[in-house]
N, C-alpha and C positions, 0 to 999 in steps of 0.2 A: 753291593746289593745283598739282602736280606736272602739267607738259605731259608725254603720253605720247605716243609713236608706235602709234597703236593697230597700223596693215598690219606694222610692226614685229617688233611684241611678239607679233599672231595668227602672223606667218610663223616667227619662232623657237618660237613653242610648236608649229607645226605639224612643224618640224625633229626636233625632241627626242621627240613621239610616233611620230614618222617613224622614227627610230631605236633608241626602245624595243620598238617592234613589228617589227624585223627582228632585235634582238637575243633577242627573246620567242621567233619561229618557230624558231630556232638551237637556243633552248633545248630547247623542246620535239621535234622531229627526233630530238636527241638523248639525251631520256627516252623516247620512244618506243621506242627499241633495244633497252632491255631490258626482260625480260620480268616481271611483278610477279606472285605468286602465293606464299600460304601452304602450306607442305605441312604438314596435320595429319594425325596417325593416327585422332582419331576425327573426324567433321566434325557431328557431333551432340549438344548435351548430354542431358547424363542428366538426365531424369525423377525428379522426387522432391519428399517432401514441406514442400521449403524447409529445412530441417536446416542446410545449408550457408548461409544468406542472413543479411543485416543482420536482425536481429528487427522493424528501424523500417520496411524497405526497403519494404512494401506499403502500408503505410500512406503515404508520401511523398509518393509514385506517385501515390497517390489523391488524396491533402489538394490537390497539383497538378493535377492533370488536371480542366480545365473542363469537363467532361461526364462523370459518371460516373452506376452504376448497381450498387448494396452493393458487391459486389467486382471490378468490370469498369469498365477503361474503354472510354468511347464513343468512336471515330474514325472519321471519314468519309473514304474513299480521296478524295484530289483529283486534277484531271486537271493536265497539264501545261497553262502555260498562255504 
């Protein structure tokens, strides 16, 4: 088996996260600058009787969804945790 330095090996790995995480705040600083937002003209879809959908796309939905009920699925809001 290979002799390691273990204080070594912990203090270089401590170096490198040391430095990934001043390179990380840098970056974000500066995505923070600008501003992110969609400009849409409508911000709502339209309403309708599915016309426009996959024919399969409800059914999917449902065959997935582990809690369902005929055509709704069950979801329980969770809190943060």
């Amino acid at each position: 088996m290979v002799n390691v330095d273990r204080v070594r090996v912990e203090r270089e790995a401590k170096e490198i996260l040391d430095k990934f995480a001043s390179a990380l705040e840098k970056v974000e600083k500066e995505a923070g600058k600008e501003e992110s937002y969609v400009n849409r003209e409508e911000f709502e879809r339209e309403e309708g009787n599915g016309e426009n959908c996959d024919s399969g796309f409800k059914q999917r939905i449902l065959d997935n969804a582990p809690h369902k009920d005929d055509d709704f699925v069950i979801a329980e809001k969770g809190a943060w945790k």
